[in-house]
C-alpha positions as CSV (number, residue, x, y, z in Angstrom):
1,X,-5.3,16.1,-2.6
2,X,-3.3,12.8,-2.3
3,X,-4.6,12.0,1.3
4,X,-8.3,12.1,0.3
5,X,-7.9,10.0,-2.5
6,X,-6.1,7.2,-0.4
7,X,-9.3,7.4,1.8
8,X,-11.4,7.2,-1.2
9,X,-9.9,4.5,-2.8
10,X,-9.6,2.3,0.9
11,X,-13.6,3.3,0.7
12,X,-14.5,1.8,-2.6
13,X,-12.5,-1.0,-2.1
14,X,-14.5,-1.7,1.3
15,X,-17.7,-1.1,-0.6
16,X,-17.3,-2.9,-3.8
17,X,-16.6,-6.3,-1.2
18,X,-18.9,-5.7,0.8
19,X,-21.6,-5.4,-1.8
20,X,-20.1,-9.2,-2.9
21,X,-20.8,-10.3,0.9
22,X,-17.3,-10.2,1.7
23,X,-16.9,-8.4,4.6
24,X,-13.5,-7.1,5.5
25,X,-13.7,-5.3,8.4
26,X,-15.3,-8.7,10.5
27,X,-11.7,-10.1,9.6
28,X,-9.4,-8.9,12.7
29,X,-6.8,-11.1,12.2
30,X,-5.6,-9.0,9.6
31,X,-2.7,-6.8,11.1
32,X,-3.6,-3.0,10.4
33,X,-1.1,-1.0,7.5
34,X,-0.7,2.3,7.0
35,X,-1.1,4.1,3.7
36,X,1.2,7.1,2.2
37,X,2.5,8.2,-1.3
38,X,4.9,9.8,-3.3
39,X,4.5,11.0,-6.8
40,X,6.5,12.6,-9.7
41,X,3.7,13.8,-11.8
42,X,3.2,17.5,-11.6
43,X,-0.3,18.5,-10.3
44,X,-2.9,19.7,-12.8
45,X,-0.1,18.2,-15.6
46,X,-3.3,15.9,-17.2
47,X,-0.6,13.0,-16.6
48,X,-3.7,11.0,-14.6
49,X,-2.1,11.5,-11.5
50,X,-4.7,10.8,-9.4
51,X,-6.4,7.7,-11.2
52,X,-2.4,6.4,-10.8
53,X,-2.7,6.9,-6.8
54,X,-6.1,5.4,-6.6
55,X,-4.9,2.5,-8.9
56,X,-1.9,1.9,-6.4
57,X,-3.9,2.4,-3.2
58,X,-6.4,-0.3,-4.7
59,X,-3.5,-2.7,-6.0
60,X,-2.2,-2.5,-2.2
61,X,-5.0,-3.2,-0.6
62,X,-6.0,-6.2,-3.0
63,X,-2.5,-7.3,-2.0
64,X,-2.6,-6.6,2.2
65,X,-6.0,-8.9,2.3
66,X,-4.8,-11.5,0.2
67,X,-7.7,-11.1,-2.5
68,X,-7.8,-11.8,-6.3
69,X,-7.2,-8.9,-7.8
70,X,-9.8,-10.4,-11.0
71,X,-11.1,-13.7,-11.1
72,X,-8.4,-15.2,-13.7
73,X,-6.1,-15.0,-9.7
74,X,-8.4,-17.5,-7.8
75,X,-5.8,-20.2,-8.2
76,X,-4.7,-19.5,-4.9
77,X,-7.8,-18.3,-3.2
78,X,-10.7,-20.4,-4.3
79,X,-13.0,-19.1,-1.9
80,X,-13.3,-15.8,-4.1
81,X,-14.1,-17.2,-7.0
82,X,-17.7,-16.0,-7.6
83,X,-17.0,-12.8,-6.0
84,X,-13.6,-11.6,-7.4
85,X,-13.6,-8.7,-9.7
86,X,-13.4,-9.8,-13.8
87,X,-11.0,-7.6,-15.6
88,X,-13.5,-5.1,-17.3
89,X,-14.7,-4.3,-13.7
90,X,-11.4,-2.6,-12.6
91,X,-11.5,0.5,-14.2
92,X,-14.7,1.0,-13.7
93,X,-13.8,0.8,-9.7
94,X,-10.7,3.3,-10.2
95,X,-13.1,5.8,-11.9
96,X,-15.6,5.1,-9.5
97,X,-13.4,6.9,-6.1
């Protein structure tokens, strides 16, 4: 369960920036991270369990490069500002995993 999701997610998030020319793995000055999770929803409970995983995983790695998580964040990193996700993209990425 959990575990494929995280690699999921970490896949999406390193295709949908790579499909905006971004391309993360080229950046190794990045320190590597590892990934885990702990929950509280009961499997198969319909509580959206995994879309809450997958939202976390993507919210970490947004956070661990330093990229806008939508465009209304490019205050602080200009250089993503025609590339960074608008709002009504994000769900579409968490459903997309």
């Amino acid at each position: 369960g959990g575990v494929r999701l995280l690699k999921a997610a970490t896949h999406a998030f390193f295709d949908f920036w790579r499909q905006r020319g971004v391309n993360l793995a080229s950046q190794d000055w990045i320190p590597g991270f590892t990934l885990s999770y702990d929950t509280t929803i009961p499997r198969q409970s319909g509580l959206s369990g995994s879309s809450a995983i997958i939202w976390a995983t993507l919210q970490c790695l947004f956070e661990h490069y330093s990229l806008p998580l939508h465009a209304n964040d490019c205050n602080q990193c200009p250089q993503y500002r025609d590339v960074a996700p608008v709002k009504e993209e994000l769900p579409s990425l968490v459903l997309s995993v």
